[in-house]
C-alpha positions as a printed NumPy array, in Angstrom:
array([[ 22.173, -11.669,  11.543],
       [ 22.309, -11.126,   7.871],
       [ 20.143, -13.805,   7.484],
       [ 18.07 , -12.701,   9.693],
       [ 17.636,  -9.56 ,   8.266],
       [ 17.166, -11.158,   4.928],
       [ 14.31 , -13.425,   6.251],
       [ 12.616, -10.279,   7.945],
       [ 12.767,  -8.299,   4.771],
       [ 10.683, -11.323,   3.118],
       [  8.419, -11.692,   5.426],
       [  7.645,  -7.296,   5.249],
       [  7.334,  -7.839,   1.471],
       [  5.165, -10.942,   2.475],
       [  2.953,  -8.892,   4.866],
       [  2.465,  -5.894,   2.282],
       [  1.184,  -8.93 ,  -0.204],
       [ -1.236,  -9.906,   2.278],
       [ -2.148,  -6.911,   3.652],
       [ -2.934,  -5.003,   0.496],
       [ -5.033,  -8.138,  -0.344],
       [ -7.32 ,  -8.353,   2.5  ],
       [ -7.832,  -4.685,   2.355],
       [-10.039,  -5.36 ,  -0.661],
       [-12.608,  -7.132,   1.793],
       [-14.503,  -4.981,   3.96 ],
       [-14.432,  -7.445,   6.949],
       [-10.503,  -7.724,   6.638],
       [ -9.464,  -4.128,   5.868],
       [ -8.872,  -3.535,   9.64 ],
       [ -6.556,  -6.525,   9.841],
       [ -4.923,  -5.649,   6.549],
       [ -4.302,  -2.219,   7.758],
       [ -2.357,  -3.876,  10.628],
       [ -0.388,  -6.06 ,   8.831],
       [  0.96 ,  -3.36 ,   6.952],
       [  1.922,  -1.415,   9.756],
       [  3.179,  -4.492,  10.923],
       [  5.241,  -5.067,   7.825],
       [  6.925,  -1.567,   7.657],
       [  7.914,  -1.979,  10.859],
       [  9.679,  -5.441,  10.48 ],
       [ 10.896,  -3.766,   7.149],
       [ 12.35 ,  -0.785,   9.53 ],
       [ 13.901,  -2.974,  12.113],
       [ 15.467,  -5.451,   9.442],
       [ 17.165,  -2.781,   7.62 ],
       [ 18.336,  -1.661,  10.396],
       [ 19.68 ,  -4.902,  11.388],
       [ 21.512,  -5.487,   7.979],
       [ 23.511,  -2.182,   8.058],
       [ 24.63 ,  -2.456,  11.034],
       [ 26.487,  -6.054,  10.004],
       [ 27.495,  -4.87 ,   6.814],
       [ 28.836,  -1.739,   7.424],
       [ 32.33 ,  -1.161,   8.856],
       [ 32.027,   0.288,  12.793],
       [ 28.841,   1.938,  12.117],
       [ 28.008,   4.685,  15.398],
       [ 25.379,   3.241,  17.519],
       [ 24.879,   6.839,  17.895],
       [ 23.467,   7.171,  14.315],
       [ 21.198,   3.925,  15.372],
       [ 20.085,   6.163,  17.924],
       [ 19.297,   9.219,  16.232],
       [ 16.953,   7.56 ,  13.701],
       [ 15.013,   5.57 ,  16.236],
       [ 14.768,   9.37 ,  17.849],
       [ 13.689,  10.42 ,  14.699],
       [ 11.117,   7.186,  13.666],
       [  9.867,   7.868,  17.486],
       [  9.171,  11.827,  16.541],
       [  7.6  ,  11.153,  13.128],
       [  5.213,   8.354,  14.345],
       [  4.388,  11.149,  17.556],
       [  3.318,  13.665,  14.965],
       [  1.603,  11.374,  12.787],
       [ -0.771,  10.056,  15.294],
       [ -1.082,  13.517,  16.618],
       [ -2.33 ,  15.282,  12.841],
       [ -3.977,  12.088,  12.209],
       [ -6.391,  12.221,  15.066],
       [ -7.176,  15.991,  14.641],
       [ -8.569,  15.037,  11.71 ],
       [-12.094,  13.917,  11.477],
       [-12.578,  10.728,   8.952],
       [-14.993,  13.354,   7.181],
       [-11.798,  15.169,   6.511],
       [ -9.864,  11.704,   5.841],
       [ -9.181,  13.693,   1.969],
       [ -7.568,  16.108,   3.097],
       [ -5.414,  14.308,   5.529],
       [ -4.355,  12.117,   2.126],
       [ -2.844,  15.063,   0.856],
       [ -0.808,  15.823,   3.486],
       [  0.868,  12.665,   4.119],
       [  1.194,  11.912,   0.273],
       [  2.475,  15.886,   0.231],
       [  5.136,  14.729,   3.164],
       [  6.031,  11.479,   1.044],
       [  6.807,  13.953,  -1.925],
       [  8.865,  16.349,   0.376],
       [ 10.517,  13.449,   2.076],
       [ 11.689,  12.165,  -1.767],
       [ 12.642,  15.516,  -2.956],
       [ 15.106,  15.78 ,  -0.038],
       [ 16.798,  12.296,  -0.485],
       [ 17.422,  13.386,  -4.063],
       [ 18.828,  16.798,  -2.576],
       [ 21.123,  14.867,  -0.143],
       [ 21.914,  12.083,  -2.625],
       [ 23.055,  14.494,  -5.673],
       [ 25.324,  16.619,  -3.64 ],
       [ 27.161,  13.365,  -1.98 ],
       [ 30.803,  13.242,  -3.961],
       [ 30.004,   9.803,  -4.909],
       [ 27.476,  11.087,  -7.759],
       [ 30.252,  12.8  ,  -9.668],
       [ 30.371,  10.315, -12.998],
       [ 27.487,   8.988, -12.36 ],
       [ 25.163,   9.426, -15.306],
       [ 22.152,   6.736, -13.814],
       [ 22.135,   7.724,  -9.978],
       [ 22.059,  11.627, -11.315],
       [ 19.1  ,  11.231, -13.607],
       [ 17.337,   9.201, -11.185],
       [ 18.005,  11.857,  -7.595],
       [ 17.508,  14.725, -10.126],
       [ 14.011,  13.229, -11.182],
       [ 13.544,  12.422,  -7.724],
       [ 13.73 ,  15.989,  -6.564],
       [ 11.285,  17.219,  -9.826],
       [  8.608,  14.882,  -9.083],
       [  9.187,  15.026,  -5.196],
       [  8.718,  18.912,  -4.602],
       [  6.383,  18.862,  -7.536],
       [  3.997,  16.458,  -5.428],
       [  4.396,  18.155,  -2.091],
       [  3.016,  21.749,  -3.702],
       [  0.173,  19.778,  -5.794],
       [ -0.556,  18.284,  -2.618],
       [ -1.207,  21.376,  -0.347],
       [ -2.984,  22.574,  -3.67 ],
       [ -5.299,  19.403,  -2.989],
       [ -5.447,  19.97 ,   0.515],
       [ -6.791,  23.902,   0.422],
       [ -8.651,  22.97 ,  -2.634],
       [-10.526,  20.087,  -0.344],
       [-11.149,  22.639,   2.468],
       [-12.751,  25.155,   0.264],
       [ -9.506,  28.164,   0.948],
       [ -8.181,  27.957,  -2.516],
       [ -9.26 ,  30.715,  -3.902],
       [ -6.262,  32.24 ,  -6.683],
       [ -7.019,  32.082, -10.097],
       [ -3.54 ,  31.58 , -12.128],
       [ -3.331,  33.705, -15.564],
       [ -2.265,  31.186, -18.506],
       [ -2.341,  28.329, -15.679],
       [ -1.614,  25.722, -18.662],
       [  1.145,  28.064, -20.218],
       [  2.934,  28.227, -16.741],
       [  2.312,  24.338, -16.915],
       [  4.256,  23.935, -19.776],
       [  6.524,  26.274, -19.502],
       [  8.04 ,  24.84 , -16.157],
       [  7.62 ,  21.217, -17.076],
       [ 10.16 ,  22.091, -20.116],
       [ 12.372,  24.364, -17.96 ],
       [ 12.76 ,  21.509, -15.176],
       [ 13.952,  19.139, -18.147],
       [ 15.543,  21.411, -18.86 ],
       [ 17.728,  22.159, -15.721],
       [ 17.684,  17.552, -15.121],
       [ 19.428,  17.554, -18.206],
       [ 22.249,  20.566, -17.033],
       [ 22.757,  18.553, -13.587],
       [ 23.239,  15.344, -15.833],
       [ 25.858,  16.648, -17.669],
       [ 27.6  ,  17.516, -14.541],
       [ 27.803,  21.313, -14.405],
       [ 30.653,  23.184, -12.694],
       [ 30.405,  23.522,  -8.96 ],
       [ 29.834,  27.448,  -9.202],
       [ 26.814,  26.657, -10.784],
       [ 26.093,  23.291,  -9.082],
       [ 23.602,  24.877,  -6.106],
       [ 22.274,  27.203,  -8.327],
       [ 20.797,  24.985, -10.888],
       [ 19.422,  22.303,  -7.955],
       [ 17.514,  25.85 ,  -6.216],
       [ 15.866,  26.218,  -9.632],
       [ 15.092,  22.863, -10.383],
       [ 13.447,  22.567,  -6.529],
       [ 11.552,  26.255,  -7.322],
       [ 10.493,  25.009, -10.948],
       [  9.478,  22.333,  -9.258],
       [  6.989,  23.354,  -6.589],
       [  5.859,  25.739,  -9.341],
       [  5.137,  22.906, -11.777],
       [  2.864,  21.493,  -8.595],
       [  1.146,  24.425,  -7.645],
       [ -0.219,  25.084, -11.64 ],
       [ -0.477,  21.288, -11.911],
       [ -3.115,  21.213,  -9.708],
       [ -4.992,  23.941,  -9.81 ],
       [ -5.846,  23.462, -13.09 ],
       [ -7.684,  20.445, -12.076],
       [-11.218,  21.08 , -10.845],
       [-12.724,  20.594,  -7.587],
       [-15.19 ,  17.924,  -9.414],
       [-12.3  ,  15.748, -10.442],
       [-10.703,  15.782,  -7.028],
       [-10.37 ,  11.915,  -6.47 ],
       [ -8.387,  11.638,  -9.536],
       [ -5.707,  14.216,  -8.727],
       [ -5.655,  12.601,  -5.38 ],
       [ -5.177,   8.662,  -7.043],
       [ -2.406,  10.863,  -9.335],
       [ -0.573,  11.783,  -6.528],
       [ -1.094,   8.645,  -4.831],
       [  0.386,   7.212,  -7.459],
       [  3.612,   9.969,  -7.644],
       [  3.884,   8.637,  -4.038],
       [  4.422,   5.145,  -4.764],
       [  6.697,   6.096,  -8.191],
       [  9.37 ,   8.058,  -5.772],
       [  8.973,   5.436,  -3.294],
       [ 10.287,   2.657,  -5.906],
       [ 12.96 ,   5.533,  -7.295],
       [ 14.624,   5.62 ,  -3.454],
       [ 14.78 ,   2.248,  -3.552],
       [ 16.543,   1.99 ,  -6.743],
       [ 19.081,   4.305,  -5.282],
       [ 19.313,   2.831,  -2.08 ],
       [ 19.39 ,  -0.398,  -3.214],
       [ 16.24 ,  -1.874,  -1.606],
       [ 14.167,  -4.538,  -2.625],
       [ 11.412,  -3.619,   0.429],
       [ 11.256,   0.187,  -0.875],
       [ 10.981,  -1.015,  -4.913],
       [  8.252,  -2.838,  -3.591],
       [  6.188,  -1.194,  -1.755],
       [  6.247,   1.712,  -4.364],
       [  5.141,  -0.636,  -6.99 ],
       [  2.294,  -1.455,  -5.105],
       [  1.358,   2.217,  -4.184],
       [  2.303,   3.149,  -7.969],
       [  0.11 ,   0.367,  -9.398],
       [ -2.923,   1.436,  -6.66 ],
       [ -2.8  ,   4.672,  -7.887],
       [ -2.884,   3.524, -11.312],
       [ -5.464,   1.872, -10.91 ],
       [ -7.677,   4.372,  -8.887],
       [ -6.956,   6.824, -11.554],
       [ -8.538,   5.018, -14.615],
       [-11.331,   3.887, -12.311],
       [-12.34 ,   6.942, -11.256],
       [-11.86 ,   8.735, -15.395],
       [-14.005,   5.835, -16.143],
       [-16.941,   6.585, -13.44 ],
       [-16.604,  10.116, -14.941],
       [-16.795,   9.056, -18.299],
       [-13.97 ,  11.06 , -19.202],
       [ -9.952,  10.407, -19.675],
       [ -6.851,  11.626, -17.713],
       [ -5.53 ,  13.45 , -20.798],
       [ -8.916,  15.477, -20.42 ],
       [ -8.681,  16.139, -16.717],
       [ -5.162,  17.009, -16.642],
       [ -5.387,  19.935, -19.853],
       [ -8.653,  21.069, -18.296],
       [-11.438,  19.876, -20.938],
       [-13.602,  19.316, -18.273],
       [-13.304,  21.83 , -15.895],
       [-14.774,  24.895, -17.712],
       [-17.733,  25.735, -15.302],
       [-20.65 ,  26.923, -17.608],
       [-21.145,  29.66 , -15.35 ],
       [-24.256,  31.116, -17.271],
       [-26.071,  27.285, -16.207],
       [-25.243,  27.59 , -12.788],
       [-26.473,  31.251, -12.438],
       [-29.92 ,  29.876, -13.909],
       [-32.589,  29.799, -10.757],
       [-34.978,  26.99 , -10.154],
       [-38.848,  28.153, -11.549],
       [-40.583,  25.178, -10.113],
       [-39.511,  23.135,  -6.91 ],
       [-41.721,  21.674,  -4.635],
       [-40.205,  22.048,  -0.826],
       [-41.135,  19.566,   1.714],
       [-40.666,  18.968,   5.717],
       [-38.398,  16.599,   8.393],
       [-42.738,  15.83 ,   9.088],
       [-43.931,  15.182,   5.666],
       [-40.617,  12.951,   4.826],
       [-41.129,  10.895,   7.873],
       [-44.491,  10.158,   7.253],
       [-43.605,   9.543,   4.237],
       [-40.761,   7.16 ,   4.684],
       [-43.202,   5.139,   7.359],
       [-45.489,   3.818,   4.757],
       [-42.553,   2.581,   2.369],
       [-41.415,  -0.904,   2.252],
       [-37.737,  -0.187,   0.574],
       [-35.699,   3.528,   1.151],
       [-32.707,   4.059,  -0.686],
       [-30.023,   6.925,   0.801],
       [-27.29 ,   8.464,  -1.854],
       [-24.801,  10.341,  -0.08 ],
       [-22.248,  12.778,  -1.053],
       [-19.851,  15.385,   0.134],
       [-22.664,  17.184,   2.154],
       [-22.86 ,  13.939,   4.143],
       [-19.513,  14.053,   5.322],
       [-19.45 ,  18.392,   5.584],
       [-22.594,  17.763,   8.222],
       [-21.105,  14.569,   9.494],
       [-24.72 ,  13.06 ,   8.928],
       [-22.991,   9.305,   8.78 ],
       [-24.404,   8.278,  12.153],
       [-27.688,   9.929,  12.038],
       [-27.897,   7.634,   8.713],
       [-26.797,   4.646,  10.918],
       [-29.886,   5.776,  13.52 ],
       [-31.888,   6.273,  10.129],
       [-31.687,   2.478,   9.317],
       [-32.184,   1.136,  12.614],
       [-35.262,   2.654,  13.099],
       [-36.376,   1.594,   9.652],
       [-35.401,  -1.856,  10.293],
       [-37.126,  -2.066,  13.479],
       [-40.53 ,  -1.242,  11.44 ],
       [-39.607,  -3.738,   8.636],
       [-38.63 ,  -1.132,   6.184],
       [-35.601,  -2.044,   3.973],
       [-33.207,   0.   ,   2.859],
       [-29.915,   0.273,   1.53 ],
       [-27.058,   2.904,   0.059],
       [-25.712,   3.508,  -3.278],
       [-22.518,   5.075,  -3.497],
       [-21.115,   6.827,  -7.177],
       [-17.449,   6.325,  -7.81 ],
       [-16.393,   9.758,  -7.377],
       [-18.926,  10.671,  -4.516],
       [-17.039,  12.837,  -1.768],
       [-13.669,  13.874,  -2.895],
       [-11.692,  10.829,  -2.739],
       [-11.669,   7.414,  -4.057],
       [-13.724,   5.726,  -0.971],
       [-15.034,   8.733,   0.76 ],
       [-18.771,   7.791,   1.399],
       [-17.449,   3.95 ,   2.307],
       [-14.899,   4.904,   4.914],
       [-17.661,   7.385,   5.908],
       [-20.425,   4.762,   6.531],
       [-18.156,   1.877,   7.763],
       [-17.044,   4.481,  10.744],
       [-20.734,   4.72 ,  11.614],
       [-21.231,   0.684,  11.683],
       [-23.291,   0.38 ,   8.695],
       [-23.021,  -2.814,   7.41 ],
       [-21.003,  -3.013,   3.946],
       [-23.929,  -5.749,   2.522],
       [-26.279,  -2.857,   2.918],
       [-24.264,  -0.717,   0.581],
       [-24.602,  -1.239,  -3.508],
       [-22.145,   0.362,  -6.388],
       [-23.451,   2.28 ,  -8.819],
       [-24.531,  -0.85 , -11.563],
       [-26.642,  -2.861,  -8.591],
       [-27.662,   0.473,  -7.198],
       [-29.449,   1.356, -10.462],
       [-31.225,  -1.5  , -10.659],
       [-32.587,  -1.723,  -6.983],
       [-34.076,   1.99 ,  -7.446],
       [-36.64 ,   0.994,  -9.968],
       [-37.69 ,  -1.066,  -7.202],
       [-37.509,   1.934,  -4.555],
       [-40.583,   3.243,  -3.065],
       [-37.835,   6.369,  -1.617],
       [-34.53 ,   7.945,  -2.546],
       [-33.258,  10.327,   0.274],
       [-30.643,  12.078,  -1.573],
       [-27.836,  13.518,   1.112],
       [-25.598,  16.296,   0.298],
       [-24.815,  15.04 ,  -3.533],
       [-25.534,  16.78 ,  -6.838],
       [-23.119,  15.963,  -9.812],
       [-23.475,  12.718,  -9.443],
       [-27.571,  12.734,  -9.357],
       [-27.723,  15.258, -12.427],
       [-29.671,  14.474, -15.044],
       [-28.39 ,  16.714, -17.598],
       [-26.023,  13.698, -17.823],
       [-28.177,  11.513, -19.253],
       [-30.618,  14.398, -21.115],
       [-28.69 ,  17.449, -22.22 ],
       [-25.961,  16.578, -24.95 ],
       [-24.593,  20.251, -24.468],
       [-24.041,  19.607, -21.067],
       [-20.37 ,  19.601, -19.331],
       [-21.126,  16.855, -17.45 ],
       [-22.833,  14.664, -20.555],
       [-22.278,  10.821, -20.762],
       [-20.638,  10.879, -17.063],
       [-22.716,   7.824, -15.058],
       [-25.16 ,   8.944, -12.369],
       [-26.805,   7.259,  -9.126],
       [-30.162,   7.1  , -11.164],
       [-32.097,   8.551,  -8.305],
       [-35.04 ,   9.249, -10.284],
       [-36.771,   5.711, -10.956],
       [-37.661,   5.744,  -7.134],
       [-41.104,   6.652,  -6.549],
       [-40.488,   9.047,  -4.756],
       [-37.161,  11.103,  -4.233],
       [-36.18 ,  13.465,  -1.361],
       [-32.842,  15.909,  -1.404],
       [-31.466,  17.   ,   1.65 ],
       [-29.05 ,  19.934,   1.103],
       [-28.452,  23.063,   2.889],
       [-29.637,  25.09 ,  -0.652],
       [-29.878,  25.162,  -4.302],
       [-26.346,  26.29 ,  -4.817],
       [-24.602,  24.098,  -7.807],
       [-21.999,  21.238,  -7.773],
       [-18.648,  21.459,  -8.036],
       [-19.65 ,  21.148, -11.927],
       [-21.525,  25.067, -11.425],
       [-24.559,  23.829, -13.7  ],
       [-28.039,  23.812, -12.571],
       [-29.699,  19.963, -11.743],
       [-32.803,  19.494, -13.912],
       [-33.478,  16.565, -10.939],
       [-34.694,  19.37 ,  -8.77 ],
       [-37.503,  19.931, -10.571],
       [-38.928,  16.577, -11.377],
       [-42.491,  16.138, -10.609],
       [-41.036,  13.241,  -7.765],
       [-38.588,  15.258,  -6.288],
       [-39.194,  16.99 ,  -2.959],
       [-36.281,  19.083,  -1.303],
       [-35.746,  19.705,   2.44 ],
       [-33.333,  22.62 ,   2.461],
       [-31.154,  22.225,   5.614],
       [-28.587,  21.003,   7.426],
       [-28.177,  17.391,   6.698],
       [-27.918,  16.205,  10.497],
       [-30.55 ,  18.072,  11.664],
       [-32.663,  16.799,   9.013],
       [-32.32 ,  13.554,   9.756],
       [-32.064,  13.599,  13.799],
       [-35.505,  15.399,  13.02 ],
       [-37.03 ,  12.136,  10.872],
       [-36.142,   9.812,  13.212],
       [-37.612,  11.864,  16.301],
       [-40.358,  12.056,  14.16 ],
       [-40.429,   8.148,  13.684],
       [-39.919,   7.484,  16.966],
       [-42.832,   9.136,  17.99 ]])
């Protein structure tokens, strides 16, 4: 049975190979997705399977009580995860990489009050870390999460000061529990490093911007992954190392991709260099727009021969995906091309627009990155900007005093002809004004997103 359970480990480790693999491919995400799922399970069951063989006359009772509690977790997950819509898939993110961070912090809690930690200079660094970067990523989390939803509203006095001052303080405190305090002071020291620690979370992230959004959410992806690999070091298993390296290395990688699409670095993000809203900018008005119609853009759009869409957040807040969808079909039944470009950071995670249009069937060859989306609009008769403004702002390219300077943009301008559908002329999450607005090609249809485009195609249809 050992054996068994050896084999079945290899074959989960095997499965989280593949599976993280083929979700790099459109067509295969779905079946990676499974094989994960498959693979933690046959991790789960294996484990299982191995302590009960190795350990002396262990309680089929305790067997019992964690398949009650695997059975209660996987009933809640599926019920939060359906009550949230994929246009909210961001903020459901946060939560489950806010319950990974709780879920470490309380290992490291159980683990550093067992007897067998007494001595133990390794295993009480490591469980003492564990419960600093643990609680510190469940609080930055539901920072994330209100942050996403628009109800994070406090403003923290000396937010970097705090920062610092709590980061030092928890060190602090790691290094007091290392050198094995007495045990009047034991569960004193462990409630202030859990409270320094939510505290370090909560200032963490709010001094990160709502414009740089998909990288706190990769950083905490990858904080995830880190404890993930820390538990297993504990606990002694290979699976859990694993599978945190991969989530660790993912969010690595996410991070750097998304500071590079931004033009900017992590060191900047974190310390707040480019989050100071130039308030003054985005209080400027707009002196010459031209508005247009759901009408005019239709007839419009008939006449082209290749229509480009850029989406953003305001996609997903209208959940315009599938009128986009109906958008294309009835372009494509009158021989009219067109195709989406998607910026890095568009939406407010790593992904958002994709997951966004693959829900509503559009087919991932019709969908360009940034580099091939640049070049196919100086071939665009139409850009139908949706809900984005950051990443279409020219003041990247044009205004050297500009926050958002050198940061790469959907290049929306080289259509012909460009159309922005947004409810008004309020500013990005940047707060600077969008000198795009008032090109001599740019026509804006101020409404809801949806509506807007349920109204083109009636139009089109008729």
């Amino acid at each position: 049975m050992i054996l068994g359970g050896n084999i079945g480990i290899l074959a989960a480790a095997f499965s989280f190979v593949i599976g993280m693999m083929m979700l790099g491919t459109p067509d295969k995400a779905e079946r990676g997705n499974r094989l994960l799922v498959f693979g933690m399970i046959l991790a789960l069951v294996s484990t299982i399977g191995i302590q009960s063989f190795t350990q002396v006359e262990i309680p089929w009772s305790n067997i019992g009580v964690l398949l009650t509690i695997i059975a209660i977790g996987t009933l809640i997950g599926l019920k939060v995860s359906y009550r949230f819509e994929l246009t909210k898939m961001p903020e459901l993110v946060s939560l489950f990489n806010g319950f990974g961070g709780a879920a470490a912090g309380l290992i490291g809690i159980v683990g550093i009050s067992s007897d067998e930690m007494h001595g133990d200079l390794v295993s009480t660094l490591i469980l003492s870390s564990s419960i600093f970067l643990g609680f510190m990523t469940f609080s930055g989390s539901y920072i994330a999460l209100l942050k996403l939803g628009g109800k994070y509203k406090m403003r923290i006095p000396n937010n970097r000061s705090l920062t610092f001052f709590t980061l030092a303080a928890s060190i602090l405190i790691i290094g007091l529990l290392v050198t094995h305090i007495g045990a009047e002071l034991f569960i004193l020291t462990l409630v202030g490093l859990v409270i320094l620690s939510l505290l370090h979370g909560v200032s963490f992230a709010s001094s990160i911007g709502g414009g740089d959004m998909p990288i706190l959410i990769s950083v905490l992806n990858g904080f995830t992954g880190a404890l993930t690999a820390i538990a297993g070091i504990y606990f002694g298993s290979t699976i859990m190392i694993l599978a945190g390296v991969f989530v660790t290395a993912t969010g690595i990688i996410l991070t750097f991709q998304m500071c590079t699409a931004m033009n900017t670095t992590l060191k900047k993000v974190i310390f707040g260099a480019t989050n100071l809203i130039a308030d003054s900018a985005a209080s400027e008005g707009y002196s010459s727009i031209h508005e247009t119609t759901s009408t005019k853009v239709a007839t419009d759009i008939i006449l082209m021969k290749k229509v480009v869409i850029v989406p953003g957040f305001g996609l997903a807040v209208a959940k315009a995906q599938k009128a986009c969808r109906e958008l294309k079909n009835t372009l494509e039944q009158a021989n009219i091309e067109m195709k989406f470009v998607i910026h890095p950071v568009a939406g407010r995670m790593p992904g958002h627009m994709n997951v966004l249009l693959a829900e509503a069937g559009i087919d991932y060859a019709d969908i360009l990155d940034l580099d091939k989306g640049n070049q196919y609009l100086e071939e665009a008769d139409l850009c139908l900007i949706i809900g984005a403004n950051d990443v279409v702002n020219t003041s990247a390219e044009d205004d050297q005093d500009s926050i958002i300077h050198g940061m790469p943009i959907v290049q929306t301008y080289k259509a012909k002809k460009v159309v922005v559908i947004k409810r008004g002329l309020g500013a990005g999450y940047a707060g600077i004004k969008n000198p795009l607005f008032e090109k001599e090609n740019t026509q804006l249809l101020l409404t809801d997103a949806k509506q807007a485009l349920e109204s083109i195609v009636d139009e089109l249809k008729q």
